[in-house]
Every structure is written in C-alpha cells, then in structure tokens.
KOLBAKOL-697434 format. One line per 3 residues: number of its first residue (from 1); their letters; for each residue x, y, z of N, C-alpha, C. Coordinates in steps of 0.2 Angstrom, whole numbers, plus 2048, in hexadecimal, padded with zeros to 3 digits. Layout:
REM residues N
NUM = A = X:Y:Z:X:Y:Z:X:Y:Z ~ ...
REM end
This chain:
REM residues 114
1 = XXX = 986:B5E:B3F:98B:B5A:B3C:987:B56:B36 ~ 98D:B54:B30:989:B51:B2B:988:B49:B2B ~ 988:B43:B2B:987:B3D:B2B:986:B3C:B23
4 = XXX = 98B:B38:B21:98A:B35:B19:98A:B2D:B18 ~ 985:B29:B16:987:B21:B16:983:B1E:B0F ~ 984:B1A:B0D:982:B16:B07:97F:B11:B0A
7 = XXX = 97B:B12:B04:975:B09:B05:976:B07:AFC ~ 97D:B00:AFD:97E:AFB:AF6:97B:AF6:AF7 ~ 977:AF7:AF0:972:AF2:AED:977:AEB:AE8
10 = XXX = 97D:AEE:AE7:982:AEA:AE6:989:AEF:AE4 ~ 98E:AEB:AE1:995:AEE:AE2:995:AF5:AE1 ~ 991:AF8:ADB:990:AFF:AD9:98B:B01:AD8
13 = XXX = 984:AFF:ADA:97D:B02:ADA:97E:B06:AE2 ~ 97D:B0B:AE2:97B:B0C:AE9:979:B14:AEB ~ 973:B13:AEF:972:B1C:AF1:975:B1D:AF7
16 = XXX = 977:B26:AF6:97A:B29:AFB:978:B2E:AFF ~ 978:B2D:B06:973:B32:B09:977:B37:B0E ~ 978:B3D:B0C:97D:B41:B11:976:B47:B16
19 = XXX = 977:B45:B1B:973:B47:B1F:974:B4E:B25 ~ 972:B52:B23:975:B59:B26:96D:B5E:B29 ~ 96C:B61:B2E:96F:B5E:B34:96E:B56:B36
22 = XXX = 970:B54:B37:970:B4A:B3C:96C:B49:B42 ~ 965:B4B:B3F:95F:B4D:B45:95A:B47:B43 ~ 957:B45:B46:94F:B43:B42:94A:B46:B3E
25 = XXX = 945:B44:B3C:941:B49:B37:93F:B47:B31 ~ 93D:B4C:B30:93C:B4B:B27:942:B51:B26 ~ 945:B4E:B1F:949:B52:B1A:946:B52:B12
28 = XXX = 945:B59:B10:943:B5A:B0A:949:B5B:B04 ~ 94B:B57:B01:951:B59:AFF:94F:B5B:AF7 ~ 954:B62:AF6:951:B64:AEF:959:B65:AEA
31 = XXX = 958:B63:AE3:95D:B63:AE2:961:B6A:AE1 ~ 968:B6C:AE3:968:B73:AE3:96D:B73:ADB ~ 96F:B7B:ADC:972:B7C:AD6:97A:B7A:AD6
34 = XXX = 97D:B7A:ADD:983:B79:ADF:982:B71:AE3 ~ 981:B6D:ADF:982:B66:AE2:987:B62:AE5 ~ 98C:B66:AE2:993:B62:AE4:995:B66:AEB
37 = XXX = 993:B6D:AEA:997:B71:AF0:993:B6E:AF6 ~ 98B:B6D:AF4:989:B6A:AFB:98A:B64:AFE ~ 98B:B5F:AFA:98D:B59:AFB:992:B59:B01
40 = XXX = 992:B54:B07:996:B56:B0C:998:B5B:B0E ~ 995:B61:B0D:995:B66:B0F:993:B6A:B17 ~ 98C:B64:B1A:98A:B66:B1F:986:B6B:B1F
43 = XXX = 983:B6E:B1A:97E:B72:B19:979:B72:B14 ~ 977:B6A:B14:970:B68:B12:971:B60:B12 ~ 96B:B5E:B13:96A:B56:B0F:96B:B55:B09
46 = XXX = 96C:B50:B07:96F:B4F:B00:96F:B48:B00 ~ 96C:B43:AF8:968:B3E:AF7:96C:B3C:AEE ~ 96F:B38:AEE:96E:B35:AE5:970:B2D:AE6
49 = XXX = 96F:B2B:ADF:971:B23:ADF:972:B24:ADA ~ 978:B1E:ADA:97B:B1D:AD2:97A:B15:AD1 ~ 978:B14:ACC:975:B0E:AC9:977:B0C:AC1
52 = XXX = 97B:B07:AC1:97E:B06:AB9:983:B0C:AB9 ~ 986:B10:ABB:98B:B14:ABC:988:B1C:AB8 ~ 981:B1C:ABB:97C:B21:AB8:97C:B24:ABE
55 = XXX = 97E:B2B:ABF:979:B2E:AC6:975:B33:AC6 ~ 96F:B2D:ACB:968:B32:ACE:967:B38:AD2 ~ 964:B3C:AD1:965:B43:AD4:95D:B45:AD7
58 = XXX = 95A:B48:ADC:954:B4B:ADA:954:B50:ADA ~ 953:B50:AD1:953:B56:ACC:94E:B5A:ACC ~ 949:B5A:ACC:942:B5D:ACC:93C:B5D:AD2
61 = XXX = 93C:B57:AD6:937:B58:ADB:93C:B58:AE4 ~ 939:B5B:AE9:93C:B58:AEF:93D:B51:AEF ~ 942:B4F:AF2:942:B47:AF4:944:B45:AFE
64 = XXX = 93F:B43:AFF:93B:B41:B06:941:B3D:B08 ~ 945:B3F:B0E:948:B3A:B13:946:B3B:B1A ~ 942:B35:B1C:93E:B36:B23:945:B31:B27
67 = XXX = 948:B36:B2D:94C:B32:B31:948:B32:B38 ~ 946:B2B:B3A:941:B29:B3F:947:B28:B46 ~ 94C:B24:B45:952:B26:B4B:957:B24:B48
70 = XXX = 95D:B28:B4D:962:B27:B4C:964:B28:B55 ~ 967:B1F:B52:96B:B1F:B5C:970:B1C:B5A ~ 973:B1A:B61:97E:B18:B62:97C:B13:B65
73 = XXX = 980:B0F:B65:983:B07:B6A:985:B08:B70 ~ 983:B06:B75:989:B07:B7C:98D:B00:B7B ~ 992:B03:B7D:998:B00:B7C:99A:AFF:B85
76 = XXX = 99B:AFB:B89:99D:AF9:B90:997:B00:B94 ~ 993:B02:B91:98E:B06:B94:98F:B0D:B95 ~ 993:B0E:B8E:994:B16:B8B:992:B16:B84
79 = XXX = 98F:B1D:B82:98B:B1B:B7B:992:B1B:B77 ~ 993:B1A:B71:999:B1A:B6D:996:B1A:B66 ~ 999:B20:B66:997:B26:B61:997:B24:B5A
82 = XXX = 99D:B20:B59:9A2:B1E:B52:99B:B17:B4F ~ 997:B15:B55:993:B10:B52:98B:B12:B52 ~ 989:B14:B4C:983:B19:B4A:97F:B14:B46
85 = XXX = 978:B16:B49:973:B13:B46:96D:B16:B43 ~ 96A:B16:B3F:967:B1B:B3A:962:B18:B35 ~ 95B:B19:B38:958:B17:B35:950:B1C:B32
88 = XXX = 94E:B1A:B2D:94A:B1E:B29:946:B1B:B23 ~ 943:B21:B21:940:B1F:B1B:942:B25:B12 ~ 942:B20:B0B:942:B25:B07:93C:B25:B03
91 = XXX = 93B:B2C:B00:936:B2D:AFE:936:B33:AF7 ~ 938:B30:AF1:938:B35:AE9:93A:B31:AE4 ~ 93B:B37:ADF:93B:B35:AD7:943:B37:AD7
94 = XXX = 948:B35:AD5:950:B35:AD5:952:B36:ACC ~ 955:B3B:AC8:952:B38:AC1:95B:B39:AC0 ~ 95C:B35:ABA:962:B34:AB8:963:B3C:AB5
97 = XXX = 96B:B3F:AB8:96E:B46:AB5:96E:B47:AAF ~ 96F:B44:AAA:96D:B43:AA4:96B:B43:A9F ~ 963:B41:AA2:95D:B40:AA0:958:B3E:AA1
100 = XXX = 954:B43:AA3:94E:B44:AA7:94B:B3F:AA7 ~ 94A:B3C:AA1:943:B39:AA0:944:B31:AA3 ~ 94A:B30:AA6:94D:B29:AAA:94B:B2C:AB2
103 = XXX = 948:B29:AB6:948:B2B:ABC:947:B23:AC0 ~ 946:B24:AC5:948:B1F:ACC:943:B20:AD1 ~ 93E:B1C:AD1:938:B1E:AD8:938:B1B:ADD
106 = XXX = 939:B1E:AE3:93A:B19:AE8:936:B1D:AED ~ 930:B16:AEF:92C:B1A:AF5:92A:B14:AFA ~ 92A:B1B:AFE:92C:B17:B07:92E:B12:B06
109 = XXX = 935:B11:B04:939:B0E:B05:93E:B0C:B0E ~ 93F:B07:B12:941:B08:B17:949:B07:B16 ~ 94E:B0B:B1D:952:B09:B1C:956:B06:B24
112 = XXX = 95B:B05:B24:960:B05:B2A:966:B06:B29 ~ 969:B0A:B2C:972:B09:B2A:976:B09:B31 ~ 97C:B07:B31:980:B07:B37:987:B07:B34
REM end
C-alpha cells in the first residue's frame, strides 16, 4: 500500500512524500516521465515540494528517502492502524520544473510524521 503525507514549512511551503511499498529502507527515487500517473498510484515512491508556489521535482539525480521505522499506537492494547508513525531521513537536489538551474539541496535532513 501507498502512504502519502506532507511536511509544512508554512501555510504553502511544503514537501510531499508518497511512499510505495510502506516498508523500511532506502528508496531511490527517479524522476519518471509519467509523474502524474505515478503519484498515488502505489507503484513507486514519489518526492516534490513546492515553495513560493514553484514546484520541485527530482529532475536529473536519484533523491534518497531513508525510512528507519514506521510503527502504530496501541490504543486500550491493540495496535491502531489509523495512527501511523514514520520516521526517516531525506537526501537530494529537488530542481524547480521550470528551470533547471533553481534547485533545492537537502541533505540528511531528519524527519517524523504521524
């Protein structure tokens, strides 16, 4: 299954990371030529952030998402599935569609989301 969630930097800065399969690891993600059909599609990882209402993509190099775990909350001493936690690291060059020569470097960067 896919898992899709945003990390805002503020009301409209923010990267999105759709994760497929929902495993641990490293994911290499490469920008494909059908990026819309992949997007939530559940058959690949998929990374961009949009910033000033400009969106990043990686256009030319893999972009590194290390997921080191992903667990659940027990809720009355059953796990509950609806509350997810997902934590990692990111790792690339993100460049504005555009125009190349704007890009975005983000290394080991840590994250958490729930």
């Amino acid at each position: 299954s896919a898992y899709l969630f945003r990390i805002y930097f503020n009301v409209s800065d923010a990267i999105e990371i759709d994760l497929s399969p929902e495993t641990t690891g490293t994911k290499l993600v490469h920008f494909p030529e059908t990026y819309s059909g992949i997007l939530n599609s559940g058959k690949g990882s998929m990374i961009n952030m949009w910033k000033g209402g400009v969106l990043y993509l990686p256009m030319k190099d893999a972009f590194n998402i290390q997921i080191d775990s992903i667990f659940y909350i027990k809720n009355n001493n059953t796990i509950d599935p609806s509350i997810k936690f997902v934590e990692g690291r990111l790792s690339g060059i993100l460049y504005n569609e555009k125009n190349l020569k704007d890009s975005i470097v983000i290394r080991n960067a840590h994250f958490g989301v729930h």
